[in-house]
C-alpha positions as CSV (number, residue, x, y, z in Angstrom):
1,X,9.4,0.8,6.3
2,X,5.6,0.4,5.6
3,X,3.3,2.3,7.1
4,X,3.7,2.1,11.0
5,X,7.1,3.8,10.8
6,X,5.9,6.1,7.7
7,X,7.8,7.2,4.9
8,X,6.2,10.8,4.2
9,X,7.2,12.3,0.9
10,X,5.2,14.9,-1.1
11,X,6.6,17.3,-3.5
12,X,4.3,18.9,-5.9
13,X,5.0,22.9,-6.9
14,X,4.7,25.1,-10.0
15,X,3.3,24.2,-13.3
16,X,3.0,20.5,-11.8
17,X,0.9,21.7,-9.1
18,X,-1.3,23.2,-11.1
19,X,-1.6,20.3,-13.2
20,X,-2.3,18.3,-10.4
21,X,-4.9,20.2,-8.8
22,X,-6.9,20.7,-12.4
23,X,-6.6,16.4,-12.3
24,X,-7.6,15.8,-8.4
25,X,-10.8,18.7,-9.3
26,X,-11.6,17.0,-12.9
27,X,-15.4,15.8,-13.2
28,X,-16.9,17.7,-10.4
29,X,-18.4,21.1,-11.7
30,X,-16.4,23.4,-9.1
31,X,-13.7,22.8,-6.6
32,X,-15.6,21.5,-3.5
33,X,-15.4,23.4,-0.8
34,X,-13.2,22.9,2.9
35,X,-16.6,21.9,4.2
36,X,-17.6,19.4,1.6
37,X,-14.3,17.9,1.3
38,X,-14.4,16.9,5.3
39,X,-18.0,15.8,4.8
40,X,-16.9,13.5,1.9
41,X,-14.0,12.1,3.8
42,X,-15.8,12.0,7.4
43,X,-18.4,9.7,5.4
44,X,-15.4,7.6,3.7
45,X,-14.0,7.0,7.1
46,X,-17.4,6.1,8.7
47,X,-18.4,3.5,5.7
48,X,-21.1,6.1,4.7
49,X,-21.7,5.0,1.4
50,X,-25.0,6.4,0.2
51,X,-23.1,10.1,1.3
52,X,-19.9,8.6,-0.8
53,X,-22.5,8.0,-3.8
54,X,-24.1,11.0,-3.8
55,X,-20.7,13.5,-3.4
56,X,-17.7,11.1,-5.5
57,X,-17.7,12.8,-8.8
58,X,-20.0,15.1,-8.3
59,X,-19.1,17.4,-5.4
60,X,-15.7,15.5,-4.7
61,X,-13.7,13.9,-7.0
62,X,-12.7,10.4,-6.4
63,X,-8.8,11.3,-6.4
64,X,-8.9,13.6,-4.1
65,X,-6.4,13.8,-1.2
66,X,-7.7,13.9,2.2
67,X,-6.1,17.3,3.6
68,X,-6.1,15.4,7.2
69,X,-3.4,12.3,6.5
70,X,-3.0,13.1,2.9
71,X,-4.6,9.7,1.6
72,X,-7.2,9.4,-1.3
73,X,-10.5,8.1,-0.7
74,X,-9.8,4.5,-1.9
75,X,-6.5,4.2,0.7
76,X,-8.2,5.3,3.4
77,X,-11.6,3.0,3.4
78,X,-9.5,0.3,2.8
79,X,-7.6,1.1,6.0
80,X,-10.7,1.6,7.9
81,X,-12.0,-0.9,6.9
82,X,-15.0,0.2,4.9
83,X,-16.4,-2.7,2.6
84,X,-19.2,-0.9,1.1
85,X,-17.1,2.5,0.4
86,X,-14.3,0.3,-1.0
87,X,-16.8,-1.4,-3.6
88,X,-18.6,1.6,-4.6
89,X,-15.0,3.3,-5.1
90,X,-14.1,0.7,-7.0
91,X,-17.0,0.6,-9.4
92,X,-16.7,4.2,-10.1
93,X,-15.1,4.9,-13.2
94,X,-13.0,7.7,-12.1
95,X,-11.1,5.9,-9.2
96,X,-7.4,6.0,-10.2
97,X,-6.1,2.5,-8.5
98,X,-3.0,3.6,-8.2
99,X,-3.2,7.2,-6.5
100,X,-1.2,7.2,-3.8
101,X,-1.0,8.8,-0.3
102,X,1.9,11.6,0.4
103,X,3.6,8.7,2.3
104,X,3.4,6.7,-0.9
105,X,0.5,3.9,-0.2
106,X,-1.1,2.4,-3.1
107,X,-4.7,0.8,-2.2
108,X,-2.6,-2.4,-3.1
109,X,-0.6,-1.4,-0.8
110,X,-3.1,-0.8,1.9
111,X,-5.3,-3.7,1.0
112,X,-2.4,-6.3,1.6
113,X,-1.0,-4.8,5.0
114,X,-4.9,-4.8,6.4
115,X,-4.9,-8.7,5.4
116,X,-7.8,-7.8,2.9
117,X,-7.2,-10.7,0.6
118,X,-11.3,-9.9,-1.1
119,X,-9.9,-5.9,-1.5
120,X,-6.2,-7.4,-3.0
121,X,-8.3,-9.8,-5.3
122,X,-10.5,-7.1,-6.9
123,X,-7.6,-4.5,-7.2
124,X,-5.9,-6.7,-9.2
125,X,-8.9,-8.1,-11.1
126,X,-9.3,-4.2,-12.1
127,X,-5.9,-4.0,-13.3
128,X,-3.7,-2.6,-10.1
129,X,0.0,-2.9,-10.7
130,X,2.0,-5.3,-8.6
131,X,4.9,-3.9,-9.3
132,X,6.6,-0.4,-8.8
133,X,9.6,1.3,-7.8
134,X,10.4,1.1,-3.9
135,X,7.7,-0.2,-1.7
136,X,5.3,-3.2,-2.7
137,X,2.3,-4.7,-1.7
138,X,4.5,-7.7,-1.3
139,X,6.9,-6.1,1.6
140,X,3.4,-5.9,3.1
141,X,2.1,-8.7,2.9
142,X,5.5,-10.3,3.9
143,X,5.6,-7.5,7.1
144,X,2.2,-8.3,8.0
145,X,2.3,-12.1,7.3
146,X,-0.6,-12.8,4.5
147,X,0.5,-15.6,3.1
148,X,-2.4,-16.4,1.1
149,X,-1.6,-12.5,0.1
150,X,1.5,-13.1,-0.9
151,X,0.8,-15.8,-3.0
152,X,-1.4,-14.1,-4.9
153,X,0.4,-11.2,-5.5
154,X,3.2,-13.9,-6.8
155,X,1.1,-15.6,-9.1
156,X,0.2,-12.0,-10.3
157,X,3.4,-11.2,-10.9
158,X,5.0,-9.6,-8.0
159,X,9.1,-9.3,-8.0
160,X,10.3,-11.9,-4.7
161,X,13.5,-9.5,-4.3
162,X,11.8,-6.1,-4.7
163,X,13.7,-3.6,-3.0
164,X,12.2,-0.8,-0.7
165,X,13.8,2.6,-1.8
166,X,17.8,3.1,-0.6
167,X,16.5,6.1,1.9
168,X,14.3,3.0,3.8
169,X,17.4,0.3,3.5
170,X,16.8,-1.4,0.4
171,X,15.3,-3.9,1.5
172,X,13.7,-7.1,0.0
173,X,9.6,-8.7,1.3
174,X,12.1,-11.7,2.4
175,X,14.2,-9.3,4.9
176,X,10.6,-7.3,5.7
177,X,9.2,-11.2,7.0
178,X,12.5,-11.9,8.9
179,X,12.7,-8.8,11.2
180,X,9.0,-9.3,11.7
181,X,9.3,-12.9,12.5
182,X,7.1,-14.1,10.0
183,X,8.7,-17.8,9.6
184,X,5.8,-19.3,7.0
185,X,6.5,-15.8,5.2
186,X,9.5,-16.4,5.4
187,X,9.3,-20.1,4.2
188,X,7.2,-19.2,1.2
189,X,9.2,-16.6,-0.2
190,X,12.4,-18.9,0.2
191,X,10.0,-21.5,-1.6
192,X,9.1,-18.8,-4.5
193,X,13.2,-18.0,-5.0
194,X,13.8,-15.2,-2.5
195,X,17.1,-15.0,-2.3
196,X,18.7,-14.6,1.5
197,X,22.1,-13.6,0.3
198,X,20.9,-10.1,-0.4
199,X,22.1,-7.4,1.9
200,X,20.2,-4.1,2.5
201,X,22.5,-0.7,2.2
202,X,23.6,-1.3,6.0
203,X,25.0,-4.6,4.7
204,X,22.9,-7.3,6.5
205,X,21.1,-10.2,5.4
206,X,17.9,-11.2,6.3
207,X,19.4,-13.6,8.6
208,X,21.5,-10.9,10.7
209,X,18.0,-8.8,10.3
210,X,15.7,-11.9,11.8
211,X,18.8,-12.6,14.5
212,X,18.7,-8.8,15.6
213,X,15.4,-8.6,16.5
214,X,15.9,-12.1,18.3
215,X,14.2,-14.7,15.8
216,X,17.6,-16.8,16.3
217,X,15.4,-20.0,14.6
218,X,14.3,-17.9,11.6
219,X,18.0,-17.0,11.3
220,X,19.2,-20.2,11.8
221,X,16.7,-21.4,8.6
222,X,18.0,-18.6,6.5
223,X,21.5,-19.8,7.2
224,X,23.0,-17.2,9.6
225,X,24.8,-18.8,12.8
């Protein structure tokens, strides 16, 4: 489930870790150091962007994961909310859009959960995917109720019936609005050809999954009794 109930998952060893690291350290002249690394995110976190400027590809490199909640730079001002950060990251032409967290976050991710609808815009203008394997931005957008969000993420492209991964349920943005009570979510996606009969792996539909959680009218409009 997104990111209030996380779904941590990192698994990076041997020759692929090495890879990895000599990718996250690329364009900055030597690995940056415990210090530095803290600094960059401390200023990331605090909308600091003149200290963001002067370190991101440089000192730190842009892909960097931060060692306290394993999220790159991008992810993380877009959670805290930091506009200037989250332009200057985007602008900077070693930002990889779709590095994700160790829980799996995309910034498109991120950006649709915090209701950023000016963040979702210019991540897809620059090219983010809508689409991957397991989580979207549209079960977030659906889970937090963005409608304007969501349609924009379906005009770009986004899968109605995406499902989450099996481990999380399998389920679709349509069954993510429904336990959340999110009826014009829920409306919208029905609109866009959601389709209710899916079950997730426990077998439920989003009907039984709004009716559970005691949205008995939001079950009733997806046709459970």
């Amino acid at each position: 489930m997104p990111i209030s109930r996380s779904m941590t998952r990192l698994c990076v060893g041997g020759l692929a870790g090495l890879l990895a690291a000599a990718c996250c350290h690329a364009g900055a002249a030597q690995p940056p150091t415990e210090k530095q690394v803290s600094s960059f995110f401390r200023a990331v976190q605090m909308d600091d962007a003149s200290t963001v400027r002067k370190m991101v590809g440089t000192v730190v490199n842009a892909n960097e994961l931060n060692p306290l909640g394993g999220e790159p730079a991008l992810v993380l001002a877009i959670r805290e909310g930091a506009k200037e950060v989250v332009q200057d990251l985007l602008a900077h032409p070693g930002t990889d859009l779709e590095r994700k967290a160790v829980n799996g976050n995309t910034a498109l991710m991120m950006a649709a959960f915090k209701r950023d609808g000016d963040t979702t815009r210019a991540l897809l203008d620059k090219g983010a995917r809508v689409n991957q394997a397991g989580w979207t931005a549209l079960h977030y957008a659906a889970a937090s109720g963005d409608d304007k969000i969501a349609q924009l993420l379906i005009a770009r492209g986004a899968q109605v019936d995406a499902l989450s991964p099996r481990a999380t349920g399998a389920v679709t943005p349509l069954m993510m609005a429904a336990r959340e009570g999110q009826d014009a979510m829920v409306r919208l996606l029905l609109a866009k050809g959601a389709k209710p009969g899916l079950k997730n792996t426990e077998g439920f539909t989003a009907a039984q999954l709004a009716k559970q959680a005691g949205h008995d009218k939001l079950s009733e409009l997806l046709g459970g009794r």
